[in-house]
C-alpha positions in Angstrom: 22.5 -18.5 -12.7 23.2 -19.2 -8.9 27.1 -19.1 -7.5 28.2 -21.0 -4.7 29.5 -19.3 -1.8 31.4 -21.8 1.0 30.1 -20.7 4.2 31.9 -22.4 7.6 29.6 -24.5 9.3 31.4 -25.5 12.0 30.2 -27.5 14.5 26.8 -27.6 12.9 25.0 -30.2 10.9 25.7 -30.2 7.6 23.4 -28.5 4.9 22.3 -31.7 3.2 21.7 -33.1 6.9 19.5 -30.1 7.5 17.4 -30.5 4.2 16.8 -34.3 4.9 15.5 -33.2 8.3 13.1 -30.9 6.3 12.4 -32.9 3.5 10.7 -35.6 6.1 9.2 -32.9 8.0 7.5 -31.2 5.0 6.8 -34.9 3.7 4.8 -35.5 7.1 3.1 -32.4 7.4 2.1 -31.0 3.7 -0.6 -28.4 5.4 -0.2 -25.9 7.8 -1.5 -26.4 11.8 -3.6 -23.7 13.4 -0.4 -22.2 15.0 1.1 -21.9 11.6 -2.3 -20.4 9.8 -2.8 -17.7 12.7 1.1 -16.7 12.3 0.7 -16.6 8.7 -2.7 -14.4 9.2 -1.1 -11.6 11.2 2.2 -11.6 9.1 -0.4 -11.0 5.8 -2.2 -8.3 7.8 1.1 -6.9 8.2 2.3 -7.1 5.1 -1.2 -5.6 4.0 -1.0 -2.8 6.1 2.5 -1.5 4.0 0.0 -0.9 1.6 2.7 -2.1 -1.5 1.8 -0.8 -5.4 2.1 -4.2 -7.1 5.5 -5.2 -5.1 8.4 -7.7 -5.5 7.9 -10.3 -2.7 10.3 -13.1 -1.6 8.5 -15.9 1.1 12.3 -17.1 2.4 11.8 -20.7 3.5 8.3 -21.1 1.9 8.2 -25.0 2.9 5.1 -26.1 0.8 4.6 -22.9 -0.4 0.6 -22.4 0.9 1.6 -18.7 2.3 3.8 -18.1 -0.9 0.4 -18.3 -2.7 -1.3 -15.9 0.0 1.6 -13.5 -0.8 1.0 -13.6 -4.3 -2.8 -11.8 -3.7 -0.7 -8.6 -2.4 2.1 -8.5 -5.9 2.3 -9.9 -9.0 6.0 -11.1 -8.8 5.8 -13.2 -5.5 9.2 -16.1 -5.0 9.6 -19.0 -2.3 12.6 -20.4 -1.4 12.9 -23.6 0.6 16.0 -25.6 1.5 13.6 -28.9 1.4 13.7 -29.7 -2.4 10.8 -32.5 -1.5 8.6 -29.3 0.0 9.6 -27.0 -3.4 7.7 -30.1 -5.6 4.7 -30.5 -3.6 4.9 -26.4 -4.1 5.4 -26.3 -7.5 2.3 -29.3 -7.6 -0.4 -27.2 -5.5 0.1 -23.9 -6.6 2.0 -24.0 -10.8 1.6 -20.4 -11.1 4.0 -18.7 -8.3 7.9 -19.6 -8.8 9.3 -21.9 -6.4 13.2 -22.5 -5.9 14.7 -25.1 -4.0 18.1 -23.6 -2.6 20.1 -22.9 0.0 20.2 -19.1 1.0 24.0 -19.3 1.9 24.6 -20.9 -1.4 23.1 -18.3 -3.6 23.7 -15.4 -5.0 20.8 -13.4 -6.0 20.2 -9.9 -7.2 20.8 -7.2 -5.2 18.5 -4.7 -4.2 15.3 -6.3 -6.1 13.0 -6.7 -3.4 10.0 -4.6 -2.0 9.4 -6.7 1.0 10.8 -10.4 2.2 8.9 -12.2 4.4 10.7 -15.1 6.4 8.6 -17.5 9.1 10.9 -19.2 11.5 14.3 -19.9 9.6 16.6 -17.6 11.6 16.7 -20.0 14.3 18.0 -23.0 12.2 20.7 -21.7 10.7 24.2 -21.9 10.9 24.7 -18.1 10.8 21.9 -15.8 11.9 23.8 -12.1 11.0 25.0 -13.7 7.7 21.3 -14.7 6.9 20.2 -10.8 7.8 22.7 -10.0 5.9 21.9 -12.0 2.9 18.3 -10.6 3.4 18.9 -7.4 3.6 21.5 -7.3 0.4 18.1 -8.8 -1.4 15.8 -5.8 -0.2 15.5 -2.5 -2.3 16.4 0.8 0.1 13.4 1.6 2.6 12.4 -1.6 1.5 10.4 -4.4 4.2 11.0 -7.3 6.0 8.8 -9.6 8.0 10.4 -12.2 9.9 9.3 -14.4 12.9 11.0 -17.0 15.2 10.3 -19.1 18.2 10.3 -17.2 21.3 13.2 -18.4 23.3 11.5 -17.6 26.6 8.6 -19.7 25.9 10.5 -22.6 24.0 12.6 -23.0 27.4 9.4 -23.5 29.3 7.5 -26.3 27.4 8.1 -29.7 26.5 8.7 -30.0 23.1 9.3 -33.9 22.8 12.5 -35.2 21.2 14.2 -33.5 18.2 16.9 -34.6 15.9 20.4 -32.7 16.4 20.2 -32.1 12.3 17.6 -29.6 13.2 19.2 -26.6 14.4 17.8 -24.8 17.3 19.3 -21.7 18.0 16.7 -19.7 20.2 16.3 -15.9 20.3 14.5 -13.6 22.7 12.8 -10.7 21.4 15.7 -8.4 22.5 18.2 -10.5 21.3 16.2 -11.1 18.0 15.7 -6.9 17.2 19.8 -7.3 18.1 20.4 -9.1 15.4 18.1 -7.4 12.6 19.4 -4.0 14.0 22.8 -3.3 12.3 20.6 -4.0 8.5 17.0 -2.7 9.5 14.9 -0.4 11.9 12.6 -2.0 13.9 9.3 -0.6 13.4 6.8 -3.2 15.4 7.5 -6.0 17.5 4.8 -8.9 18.2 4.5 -12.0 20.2 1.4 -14.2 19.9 0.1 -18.1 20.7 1.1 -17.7 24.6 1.5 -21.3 25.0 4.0 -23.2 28.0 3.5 -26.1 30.4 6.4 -25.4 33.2 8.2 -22.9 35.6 5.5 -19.9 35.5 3.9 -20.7 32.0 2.6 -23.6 33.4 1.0 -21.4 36.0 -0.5 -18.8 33.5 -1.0 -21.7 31.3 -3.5 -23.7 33.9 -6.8 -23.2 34.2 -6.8 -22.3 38.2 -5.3 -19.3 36.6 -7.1 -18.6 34.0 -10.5 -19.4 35.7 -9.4 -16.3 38.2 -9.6 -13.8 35.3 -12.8 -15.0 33.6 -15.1 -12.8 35.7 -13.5 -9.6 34.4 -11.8 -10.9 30.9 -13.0 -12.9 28.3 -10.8 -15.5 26.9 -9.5 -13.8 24.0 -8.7 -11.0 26.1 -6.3 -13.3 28.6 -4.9 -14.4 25.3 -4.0 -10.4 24.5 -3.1 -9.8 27.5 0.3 -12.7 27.7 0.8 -12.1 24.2 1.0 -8.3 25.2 3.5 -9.4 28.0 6.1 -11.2 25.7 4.4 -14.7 26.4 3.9 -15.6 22.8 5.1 -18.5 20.8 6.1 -16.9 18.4 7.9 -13.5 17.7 7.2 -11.2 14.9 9.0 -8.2 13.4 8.3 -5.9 11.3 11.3 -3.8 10.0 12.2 -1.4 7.4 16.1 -1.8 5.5 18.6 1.3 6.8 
């Protein structure tokens, strides 16, 4: 049975405010985009490279719950969580077998120490707390145990246009320094990634353009331009791997 634990959100929207804004995002977009399928591919090959015996997975904020059901090739116990309860029923539609829960992660008190690896795909940015949600994710995560976890790059978010964007969503933007800062009092870093170099102004838009690009092509080939930025920080989005203290 879940508790309830009151957690201040001061100055923030409030949590049914924030699963209304992801109950109509899920609603418009029920499939993943090729941003979201390539982020999901390297955090499986991660999560593949552990080399796990049959583990315990938690996919913390599993939206429609596609990569939940990649997890579940690597264990046979594999959980989502999503605040959106409309994205936990098109889950529990497309994919019966794996066990879906629609929850808030402040709100719940789950059992300690029961997880071999949790993997989390950009949630720590909108939420009210982010060392309170480490900290819930760590309490969750057996000793020497793994998590995965990626956000928006805050370096590249700040140098392309997003378009408009409710205030319910929270948008609280980490650099990868700032990012490892946060995971570190819980977890050791052991590999940091960014990938999908993406931006259209200040000098993204120049490594962005295809002047720039066009200068490389005679010694790089296109997917090694891509390596290259992602290599250099420029990357969407930010991926760590880490291992609980």
């Amino acid at each position: 049975m879940l508790e309830l634990e009151k957690i201040s959100t001061a100055g923030q929207p409030a949590f049914q405010e924030q699963r209304e804004y992801w109950d109509e995002r899920w609603n418009r977009q029920r499939r993943p985009n090729d941003w979201q399928l390539r982020r999901g591919q390297t955090i499986l090959e991660l999560a593949r490279d552990l080399r796990l015996k049959d583990p315990k997975i938690l996919d913390l904020g599993c939206a429609t719950g596609w990569f939940t059901a990649q997890l579940s090739g690597l264990g046979k116990d594999v959980t989502g969580i999503d605040l959106s309860e409309g994205a936990i029923k098109l889950a529990q539609r497309d994919f019966p077998e794996i066990h879906y829960i629609a929850g808030n992660i402040f709100e719940m008190n789950l059992p300690a120490e029961s997880m071999d690896l949790v993997v989390s795909q950009e949630v720590i940015a909108h939420v009210p707390d982010q060392h309170e949600l480490v900290r819930r994710i760590a309490r969750l995560i057996k000793p020497d145990g793994y998590l995965i976890i990626s956000t928006a790059n805050k370096f590249v978010i700040e140098r392309w246009d997003m378009g408009p964007d409710p205030d319910r969503h929270i948008k609280q933007w980490l650099t990868m320094k700032s990012f490892k800062k946060v995971l570190k009092p819980h977890f050791r870093i052991l590999k940091g990634l960014s990938i999908i170099p993406i931006g259209d102004r200040g000098i993204l838009r120049f490594l962005s353009s295809y002047r720039f690009n066009a200068m490389l092509r005679p010694l790089l080939s296109g997917d090694q331009i891509e390596w290259l930025k992602e290599k250099a920080g420029l990357g969407y989005s930010l991926i760590l791997l880490a291992q609980k203290k």
